[in-house]
N, C-alpha and C positions, 0 to 999 in steps of 0.2 A: 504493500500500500504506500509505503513511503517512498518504494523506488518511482512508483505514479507520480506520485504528487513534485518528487523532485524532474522528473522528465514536461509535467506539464509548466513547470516555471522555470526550467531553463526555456523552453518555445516560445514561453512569453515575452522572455528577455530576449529573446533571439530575435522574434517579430518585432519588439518596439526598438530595439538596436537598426535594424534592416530597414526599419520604416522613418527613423530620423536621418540614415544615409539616403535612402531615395527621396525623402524628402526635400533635400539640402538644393538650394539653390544657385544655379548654374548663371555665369556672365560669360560676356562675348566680349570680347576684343579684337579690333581691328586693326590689320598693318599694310605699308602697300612699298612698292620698292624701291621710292626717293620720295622725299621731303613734300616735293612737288602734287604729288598724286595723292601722299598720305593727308597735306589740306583740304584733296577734292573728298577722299573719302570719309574725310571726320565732317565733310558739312552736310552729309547725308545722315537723313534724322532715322535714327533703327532704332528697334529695340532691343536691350542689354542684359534683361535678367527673364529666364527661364527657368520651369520649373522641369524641363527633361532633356536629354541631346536631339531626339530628335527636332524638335522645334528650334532650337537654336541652328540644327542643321537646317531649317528651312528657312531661315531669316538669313543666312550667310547666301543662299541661292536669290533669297529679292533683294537683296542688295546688290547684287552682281546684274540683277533685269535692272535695279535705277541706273546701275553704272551705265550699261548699254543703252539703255533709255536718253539719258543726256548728252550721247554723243559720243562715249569711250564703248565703242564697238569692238574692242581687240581685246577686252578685258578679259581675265580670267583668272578663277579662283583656285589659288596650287595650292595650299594645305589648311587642315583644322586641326591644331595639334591642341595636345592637352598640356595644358603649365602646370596647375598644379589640383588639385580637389575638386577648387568648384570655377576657375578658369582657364578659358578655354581661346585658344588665337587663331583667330582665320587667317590667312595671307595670301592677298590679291595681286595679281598683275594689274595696273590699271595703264591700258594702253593712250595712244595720244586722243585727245577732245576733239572730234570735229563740229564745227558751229553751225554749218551751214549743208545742204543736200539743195541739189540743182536736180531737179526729175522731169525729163523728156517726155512727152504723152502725145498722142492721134487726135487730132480734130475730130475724128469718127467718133472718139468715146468721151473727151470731155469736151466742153465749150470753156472759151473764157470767161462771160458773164458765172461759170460755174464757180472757176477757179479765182475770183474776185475776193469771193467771201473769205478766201484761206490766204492766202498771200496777194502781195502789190508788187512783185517783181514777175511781170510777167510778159513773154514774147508766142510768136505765135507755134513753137514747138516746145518751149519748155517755161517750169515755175521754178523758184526758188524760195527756199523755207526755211527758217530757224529749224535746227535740228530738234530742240526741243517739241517743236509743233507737231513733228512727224505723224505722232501716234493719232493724237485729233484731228487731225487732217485727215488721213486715211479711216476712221472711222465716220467723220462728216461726208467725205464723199462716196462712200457706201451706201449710208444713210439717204443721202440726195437720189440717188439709183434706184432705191427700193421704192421712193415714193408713188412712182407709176404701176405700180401691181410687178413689178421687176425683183420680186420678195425674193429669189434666191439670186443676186447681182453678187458678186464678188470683187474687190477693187483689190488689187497688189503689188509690190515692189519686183522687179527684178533685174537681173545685169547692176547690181551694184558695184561701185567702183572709186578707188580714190583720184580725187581730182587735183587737189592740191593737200598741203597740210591741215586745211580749216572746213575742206570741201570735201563732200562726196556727191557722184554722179549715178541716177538710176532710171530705167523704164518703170511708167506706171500702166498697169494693165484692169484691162477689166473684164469679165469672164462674164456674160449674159446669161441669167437664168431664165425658165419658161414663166412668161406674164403669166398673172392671176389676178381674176375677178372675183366679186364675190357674188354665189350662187344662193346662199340661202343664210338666213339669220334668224338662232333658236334661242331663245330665251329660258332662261335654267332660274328658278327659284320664286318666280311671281309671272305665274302664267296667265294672270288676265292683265298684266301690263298694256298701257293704250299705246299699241305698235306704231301708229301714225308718229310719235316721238322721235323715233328711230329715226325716221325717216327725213322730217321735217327738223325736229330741232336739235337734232345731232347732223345730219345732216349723213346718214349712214344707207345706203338701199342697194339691192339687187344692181350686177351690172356694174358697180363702180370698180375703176380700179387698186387693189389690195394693197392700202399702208399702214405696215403694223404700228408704227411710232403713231402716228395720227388718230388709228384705233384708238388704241390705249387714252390718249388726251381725251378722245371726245366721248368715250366709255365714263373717264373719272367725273365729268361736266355732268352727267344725268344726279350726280350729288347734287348740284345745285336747284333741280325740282325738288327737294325738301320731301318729297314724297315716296320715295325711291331712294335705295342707295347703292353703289357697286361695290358687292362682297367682294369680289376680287379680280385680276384683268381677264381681259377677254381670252380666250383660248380659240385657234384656229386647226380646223382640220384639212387638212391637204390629202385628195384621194388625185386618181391619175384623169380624171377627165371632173373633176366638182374642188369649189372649196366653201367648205362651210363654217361662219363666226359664231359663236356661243358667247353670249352675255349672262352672267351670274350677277341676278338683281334679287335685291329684298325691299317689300312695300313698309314703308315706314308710316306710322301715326303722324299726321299733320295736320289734328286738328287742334283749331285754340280758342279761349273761353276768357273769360275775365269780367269782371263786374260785381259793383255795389249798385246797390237800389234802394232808395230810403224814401218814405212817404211822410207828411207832414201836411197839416190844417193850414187851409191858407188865411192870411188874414181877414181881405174883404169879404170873404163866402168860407160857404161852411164845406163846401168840397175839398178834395184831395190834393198835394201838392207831390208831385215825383221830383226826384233827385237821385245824380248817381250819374251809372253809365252801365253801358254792358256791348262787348266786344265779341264778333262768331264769328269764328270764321273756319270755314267747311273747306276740306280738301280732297277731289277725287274718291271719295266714298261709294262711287258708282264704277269708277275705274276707266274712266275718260279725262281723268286730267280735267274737271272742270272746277270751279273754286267760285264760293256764294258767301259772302261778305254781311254782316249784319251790324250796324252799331247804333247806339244809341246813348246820348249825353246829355243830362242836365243839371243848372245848378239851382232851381227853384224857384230863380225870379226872375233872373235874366235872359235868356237863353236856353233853348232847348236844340239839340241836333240829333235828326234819323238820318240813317243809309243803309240804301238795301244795294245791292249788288250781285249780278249772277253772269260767267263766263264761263264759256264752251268752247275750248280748241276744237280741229282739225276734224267738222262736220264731215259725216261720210267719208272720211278717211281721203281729205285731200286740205290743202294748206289754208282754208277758209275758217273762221271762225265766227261767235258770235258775241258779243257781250251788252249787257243793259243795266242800267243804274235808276236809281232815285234819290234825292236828296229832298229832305225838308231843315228848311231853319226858320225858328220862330224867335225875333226876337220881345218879352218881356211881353205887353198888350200894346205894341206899336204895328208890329206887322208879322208877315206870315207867308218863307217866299219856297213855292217850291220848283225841283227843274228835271229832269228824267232825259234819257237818251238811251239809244239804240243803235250800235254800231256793226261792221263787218270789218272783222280782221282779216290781213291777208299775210302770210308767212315768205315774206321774199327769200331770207337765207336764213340759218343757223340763229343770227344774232337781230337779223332785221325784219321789221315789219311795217305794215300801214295799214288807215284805215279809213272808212268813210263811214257818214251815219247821219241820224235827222236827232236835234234837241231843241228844247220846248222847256219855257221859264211860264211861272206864274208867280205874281202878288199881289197880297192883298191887305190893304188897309185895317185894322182891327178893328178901329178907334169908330166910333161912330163920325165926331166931327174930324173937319180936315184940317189935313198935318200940312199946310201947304211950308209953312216953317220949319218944319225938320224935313221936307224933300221928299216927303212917302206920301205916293197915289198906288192904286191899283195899278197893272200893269202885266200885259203876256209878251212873252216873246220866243221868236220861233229861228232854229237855225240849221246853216247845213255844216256838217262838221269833217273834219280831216284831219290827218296826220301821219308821223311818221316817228317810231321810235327802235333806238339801238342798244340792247344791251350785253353784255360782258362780264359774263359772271366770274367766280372764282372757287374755288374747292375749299371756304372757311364756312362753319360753323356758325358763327359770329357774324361774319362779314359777307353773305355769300355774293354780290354784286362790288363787282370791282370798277366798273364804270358803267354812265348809263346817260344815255340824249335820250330826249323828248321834248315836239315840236306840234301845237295841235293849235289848231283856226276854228272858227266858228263865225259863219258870215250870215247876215239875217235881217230881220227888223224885229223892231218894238213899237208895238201901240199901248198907249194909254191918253186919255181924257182927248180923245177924237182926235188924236196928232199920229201919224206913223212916221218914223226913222229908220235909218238904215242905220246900223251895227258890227263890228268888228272886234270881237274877241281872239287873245292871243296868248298862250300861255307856252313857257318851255322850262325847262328841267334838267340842270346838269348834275352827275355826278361822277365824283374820281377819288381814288385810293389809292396813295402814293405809297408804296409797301417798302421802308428804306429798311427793314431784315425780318426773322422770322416773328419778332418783338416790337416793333416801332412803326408805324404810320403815320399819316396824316391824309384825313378825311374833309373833302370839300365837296359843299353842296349849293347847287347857285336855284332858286326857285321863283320865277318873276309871272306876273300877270298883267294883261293891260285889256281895258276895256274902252275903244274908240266909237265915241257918240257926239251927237249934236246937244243932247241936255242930258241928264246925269240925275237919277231917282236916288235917293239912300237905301233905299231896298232894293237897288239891281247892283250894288256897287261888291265887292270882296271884304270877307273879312278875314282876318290873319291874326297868327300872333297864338304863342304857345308852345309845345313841346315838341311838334310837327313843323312848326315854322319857326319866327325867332325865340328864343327861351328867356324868361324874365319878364314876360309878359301875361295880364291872364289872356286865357282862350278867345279866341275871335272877336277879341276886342278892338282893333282897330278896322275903319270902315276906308277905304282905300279904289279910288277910279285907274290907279298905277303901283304897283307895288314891287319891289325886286330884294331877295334874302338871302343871304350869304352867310352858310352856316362853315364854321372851321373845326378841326377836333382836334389834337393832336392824342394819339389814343397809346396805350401799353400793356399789351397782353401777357398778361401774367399765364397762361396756358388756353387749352382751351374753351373754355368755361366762365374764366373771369378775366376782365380789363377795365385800366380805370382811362379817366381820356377830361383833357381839358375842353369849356368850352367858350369863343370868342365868335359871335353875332352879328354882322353888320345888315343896317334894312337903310333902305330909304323907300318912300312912298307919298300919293298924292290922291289928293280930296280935292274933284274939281267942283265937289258942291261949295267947299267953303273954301277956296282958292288955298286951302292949304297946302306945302310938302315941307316935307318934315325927314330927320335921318335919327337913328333910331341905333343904339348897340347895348350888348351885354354881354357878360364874361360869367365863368363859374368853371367846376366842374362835376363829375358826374361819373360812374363806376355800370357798371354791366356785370350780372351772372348769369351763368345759364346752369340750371336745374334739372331735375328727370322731371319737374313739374310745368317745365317753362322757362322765361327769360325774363330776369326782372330789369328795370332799370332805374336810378335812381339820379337825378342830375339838381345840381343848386344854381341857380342864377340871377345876378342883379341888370336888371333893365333901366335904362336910363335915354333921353332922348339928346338931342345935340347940345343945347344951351342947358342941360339941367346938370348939376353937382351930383357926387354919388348919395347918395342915401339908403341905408341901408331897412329902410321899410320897402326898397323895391326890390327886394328879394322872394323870388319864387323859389317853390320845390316842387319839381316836377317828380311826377313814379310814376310807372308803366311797368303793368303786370300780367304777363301772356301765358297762360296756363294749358298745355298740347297735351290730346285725350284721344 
């Protein structure tokens, strides 16, 4: 029994002895065969400490690929000896640097407009390249080849040779593989996906010619319908007469909810008084990509707002769409204006569209007697409407619009108290995100309206001003015949989920009822999260007009709270 017990604690010893020598950690050291070479190869960044030989053996071989990589093509690694325990010395030949490669090529197989992009020394037989560029070079013009459905194109070096001591000279070839099209596209993970997508706003369908890179990009973009996501890249099957793309999509929840609603006795009468708001907004639920917008906002005395809204991409499965609106604004017992329209989208590319459609205004007076002094009559008005917008999305979470035009007319008249006028409404809409790294941007948004008439009602006029337009102000508070908003952020994303962002406001706008204009800013800032509940947002701001001091009663706080179900 004793001879047991001494055999299993010698093994023991033996194991944890054995196991703090293979433990022990291994260094690399480097050498090269003059002074000269051994500065080129100390300024190559490797790494030194390893936990076994082979990996040490394999970082002695990439560093011999960067030697060759920069230029010392002759190099070569003559020994790894062992110094002592735990290091260990590679020793390199590092042959001479050449700086430069001069490569001869056929007008058949590249153009110069090709060869632009990669170098500016160029004639009509041959380029010339920092040696360093080689590698990128040669895989960009691969790249450039495949984009025509040319998916198996080959681009390569040969006949290399030394030209002088700083020069090498070589042929570049390229090796044609069989075009391909694509023949069918199968959707893998969300089989009632609305296919017209594909088509229209990826811009993907039967017949095109097959580029994988271009894939892949415009695969990751169906991120940005928020309704859909790509599990992962596309996969291609290559048979000998078909090729078929396989999309891996998963439908995502994108619907959102939000809202207080509070009721209260109103002063003069004994009736109800609402308050609050409430925010829906419906997405593809049916599986057509269509999206029904609901809101409703008020604060009890001043002011109430509804909007209904309902849109229907790519009717019948061709680039046509349909969308229609409502809007009512009541303001206080002054007036009560409402406007509705009905448009046709039309899908020209990937990012653009346009549309046409008929809209129709009405108001009306609350008041019994008339307001000929505040500028409100009754009044309809009827219009034809147009436009054209562009946008640019991006693969954020957060941000998913990385730039975005909008451009819309509305040409018409107005009648009220037996007078009819002709009318010009004008509204656009710029935005942009300057992305200066994976953490830092800055967010600009330009949003202007202009209303061209011969007389000017207070009830046909815009109103602005809040958390959607300038911040620091309350809601639709200013009444405006001209108006232009320039929102700035400079934002910092702490991960996905949360970033905080400053905010600075500039407006100027005009009341040609009371020959006012007026210029308008404010500054704060304001933090974003996003939730499994939603996306909150919470911003501070002081509003002040041109000739006014700051004060700090004009401090708003705006929140906005979007709850996805």
């Amino acid at each position: 029994m004793k001879q047991i017990f001494r055999i299993f604690l010698y093994l023991n010893i033996y194991t944890a002895f054995f196991s703090v020598l293979t433990s022990q950690t291994l260094l690399l050291k480097t050498k090269s065969n003059d002074s000269i070479s051994q500065g080129l190869l100390d300024s190559i960044n490797h790494i030194k400490k390893f936990k076994d030989f082979k990996s040490l053996q394999n970082e002695t071989h990439q560093i011999l690929q960067v030697l060759q990589r920069i230029g010392c093509l002759e190099s070569e690694l003559k020994t790894i000896k062992k110094y002592n325990d735990s290091i260990y010395i590679a020793k390199y030949h590092v042959g001479p640097k050449y700086t430069y490669i001069k490569i001869f090529y056929s007008n058949e197989d590249f153009t110069k407009k090709e060869l632009f992009s990669y170098s500016d020394k160029i004639t009509e037989s041959y380029f010339i390249l920092p040696f360093e560029n080689l590698e990128t070079t040669l895989k960009g013009l691969n790249l450039d080849k495949t984009k025509n459905g040319n998916t198996f194109a080959r681009v390569f070096l040969n006949n290399i040779k030394v030209f002088d001591s700083k020069t090498l000279t070589a042929n570049i070839n390229l090796r044609n593989g069989s075009k391909r099209t694509i023949d069918q596209i199968l959707i893998k993970g969300y089989d009632k996906f609305p296919k017209q997508f594909i088509k229209y706003y990826l811009g993907i369908k039967k017949g095109m010619n097959l580029n994988n890179s271009e894939l892949i990009r415009k695969n990751s973009e169906l991120n940005s319908l928020r309704f859909v996501t790509a599990t992962k890249p596309p996969e291609i099957l290559f048979k000998k007469d078909s090729t078929t793309v396989y999309l891996y999509l998963r439908k995502v929840k994108n619907n959102n909810f939000d809202g207080i609603l509070g009721f209260s006795s109103g002063e003069e009468n004994q009736g109800l008084t609402f308050n609050g708001y409430i925010n829906l907004e419906l997405n593809n639920n049916l599986n057509y990509g269509e999206q029904f917008l609901l809101n409703y906002k008020a604060d009890g005395n001043d002011q109430e707002n509804f909007r209904a809204k309902l849109s229907i991409p790519y009717l019948f499965k061709t680039p046509f769409g349909i969308e229609t609106e409502l809007k009512i604004f009541k303001r206080d017992s002054t007036f009560l204006t409402s406007n509705q329209f009905a448009k046709i989208n039309y899908q020209i590319n990937t990012k653009s569209r346009t549309h046409i459609g008929y809209k129709s205004y009405q108001s009306n007076n609350l008041r019994k007697e008339s307001l000929i002094d505040l500028f409100v009559e009754d009044y309809n008005s009827k219009f034809l409407l147009t436009g054209y917008s562009f946008t640019n999305n991006q693969n954020n979470n957060l941000f998913p619009i990385k730039s975005l035009f909008q451009l819309n007319f509305e040409i018409g008249t107005k009648n009220y108290s037996s007078i009819k006028e002709s009318q010009l409404r004008v509204e656009t809409k710029l935005i942009y995100i300057f992305n200066l790294n994976l953490k830092n941007s800055i967010f600009l948004k330009n949003h202007s309206k202009l209303l061209n008439s011969d007389t000017f009602l207070t009830n046909e006029l815009y109103q602005f001003g809040g958390i959607k337009s300038i911040r620091g102000f309350n809601e639709n508070s200013i009444d405006a015949s001209f108006y232009s908003v320039l929102n700035t952020e400079y934002r910092y994303q702490f991960n996905n989920s949360l970033y905080l962002h400053s905010i600075l406001d500039i407006a100027y706008f005009e009341n040609q009822n009371i020959a006012l204009r007026e210029k308008l800013y404010s500054f704060g800032f304001g933090i974003g999260l996003q939730t499994k509940q939603g996306i909150l947002k919470f911003g501070i701001a002081n509003g002040n007009t041109e000739n006014q001091y700051f004060n700090f009663s004009n401090t708003k706080i705006h929140v906005s709270i979007t709850s996805k179900f």
